[in-house]
N, C-alpha and C positions, 0 to 999 in steps of 0.2 A: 844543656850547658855542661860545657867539661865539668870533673873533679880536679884536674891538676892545678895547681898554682905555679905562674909561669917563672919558667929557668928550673924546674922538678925534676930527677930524673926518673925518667919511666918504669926502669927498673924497683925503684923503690915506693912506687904507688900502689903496687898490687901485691895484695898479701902472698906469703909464703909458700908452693904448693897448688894457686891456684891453674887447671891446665888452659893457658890461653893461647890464642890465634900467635898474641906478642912472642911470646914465647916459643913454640912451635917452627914460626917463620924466623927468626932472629938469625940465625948467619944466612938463607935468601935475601931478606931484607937489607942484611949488610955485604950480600957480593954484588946486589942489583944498584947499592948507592955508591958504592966503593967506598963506605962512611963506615967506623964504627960506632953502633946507635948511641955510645956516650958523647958521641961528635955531632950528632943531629943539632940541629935549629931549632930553635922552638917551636917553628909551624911544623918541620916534619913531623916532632913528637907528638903533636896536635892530632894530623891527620891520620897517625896508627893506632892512636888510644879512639881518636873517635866510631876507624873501622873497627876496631874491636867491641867495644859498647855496640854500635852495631848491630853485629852478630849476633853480643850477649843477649839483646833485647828480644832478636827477632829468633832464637832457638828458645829462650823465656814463654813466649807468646805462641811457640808452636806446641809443647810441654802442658801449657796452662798453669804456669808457674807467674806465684805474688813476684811483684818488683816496687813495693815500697814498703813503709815501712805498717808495722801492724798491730796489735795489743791484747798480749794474752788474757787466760782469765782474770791472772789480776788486776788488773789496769795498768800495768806497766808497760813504757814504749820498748819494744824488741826490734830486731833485724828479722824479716824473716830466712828461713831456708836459701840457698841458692840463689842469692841476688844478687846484682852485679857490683863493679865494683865504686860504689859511693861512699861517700866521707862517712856515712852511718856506718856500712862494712867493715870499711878500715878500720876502723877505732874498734871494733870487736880483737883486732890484733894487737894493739897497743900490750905492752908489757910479754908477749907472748916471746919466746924465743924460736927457733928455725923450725925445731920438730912439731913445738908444739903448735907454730903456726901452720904448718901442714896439715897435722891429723885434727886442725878446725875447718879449714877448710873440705878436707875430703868428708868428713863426717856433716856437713851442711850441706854438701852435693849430692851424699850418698855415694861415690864413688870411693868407697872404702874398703879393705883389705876383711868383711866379713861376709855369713854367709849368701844373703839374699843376694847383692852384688855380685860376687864369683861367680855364683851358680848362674845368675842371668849373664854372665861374659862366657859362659861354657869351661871354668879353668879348670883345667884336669884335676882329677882327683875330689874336687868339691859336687857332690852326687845328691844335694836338697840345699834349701835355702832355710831350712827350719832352724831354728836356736837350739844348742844341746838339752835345755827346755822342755826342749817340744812344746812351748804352748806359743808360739807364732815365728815371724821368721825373725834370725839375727839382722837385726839395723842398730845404730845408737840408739835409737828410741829405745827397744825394745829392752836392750839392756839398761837404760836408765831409767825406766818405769815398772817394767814388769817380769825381766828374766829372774827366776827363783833364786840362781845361782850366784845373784848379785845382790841379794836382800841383805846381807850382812856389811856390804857396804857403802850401801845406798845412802846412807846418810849426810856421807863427805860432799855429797850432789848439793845437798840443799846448806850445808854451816849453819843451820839454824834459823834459815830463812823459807824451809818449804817451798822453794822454786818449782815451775812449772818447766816444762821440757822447753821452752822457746826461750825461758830465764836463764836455762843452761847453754842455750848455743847462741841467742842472740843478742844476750847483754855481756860488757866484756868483764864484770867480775862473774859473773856464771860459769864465762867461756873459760877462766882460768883453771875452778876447780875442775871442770870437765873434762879437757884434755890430761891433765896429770890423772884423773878416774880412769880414764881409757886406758890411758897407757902402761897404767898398773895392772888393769885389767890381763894380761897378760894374752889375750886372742890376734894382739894385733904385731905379729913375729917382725913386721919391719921397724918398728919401733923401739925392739929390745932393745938396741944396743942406747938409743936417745932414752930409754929410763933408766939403763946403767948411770947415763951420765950426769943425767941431769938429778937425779931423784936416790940411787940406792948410797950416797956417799952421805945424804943430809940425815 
């Protein structure tokens, strides 16, 4: 069954950031209908959200990647990792603003601006996937449980609630403190200027 509630626009169903089919194809899809997709019908928007789900499900299934929902060690319900986009998802973005709803997203996909990522896209100049560390490779995870370099401010992860790493990315007050963590974190250079703005005035 879809997520959308009908008369929705598509655009505003999927979080910030995430890279979809929708997306991707959106001026094909809009010289092949001679529509702009804000002029679609409701059954169009029907039929491109549900090819995409789609998709999502059937790269999900090839990956061996969860698609519902899970329960960390605490017994808390979570979003997992990379899953598509269901009303449990979305709601991980609620209160998030543009940047910070991107570097939730990329940091749930793993397709993110650190080293393990790079190094497996071959970007120039990135020549290991190890954490400056060195005790495993740069992921979110990594930095949020176990990089030395971040032991001092690991704390702001948990506020006093000892969160587990899925409390941090898959519930949406975890997901709040985590991205401003990141993004302070200073590794992740396309984001400087979104903690200028959002963060070094407060």
């Amino acid at each position: 069954m879809t997520i959308l509630d009908q008369g929705a626009d598509i655009d505003e169903l999927i979080p910030k950031g995430i890279p979809s089919p929708i997306w991707h194809s959106k001026n094909i899809l809009q010289y092949d209908t001679r529509q702009q997709i804000n002029q679609w019908d409701w059954q169009e928007k029907k039929l491109v959200l549900q090819d995409w789900e789609k998709r999502w499900h059937a790269e999900n299934r090839r990956l061996g990647r969860a698609t519902r929902l899970g329960a960390d060690p605490g017994g808390r319900r979570v979003v997992p990792e990379d899953t598509p986009p269901t009303k449990q998802t979305l709601k991980l973005h609620e209160g998030l603003r543009k940047a910070e709803s991107a570097l939730l997203t990329q940091a749930r996909t793993g397709r993110i601006g650190l080293a393990k990522f790079l190094y497996g896209r071959r970007v120039p100049g990135v020549t290991t996937a190890t954490c400056l560390c060195r005790a495993g490779q740069e992921t979110p995870r990594h930095m949020a449980l176990y990089c030395a370099y971040e032991a001092d401010r690991r704390h702001y992860l948990h506020a006093g609630q000892n969160r587990s790493y899925p409390q941090m990315i898959g519930t949406n007050e975890g997901a709040k403190h985590f991205v401003r963590w990141m993004m302070c974190s200073g590794r992740l250079k396309q984001f400087a200027l979104a903690k200028r703005l959002l963060f070094d005035s407060e």
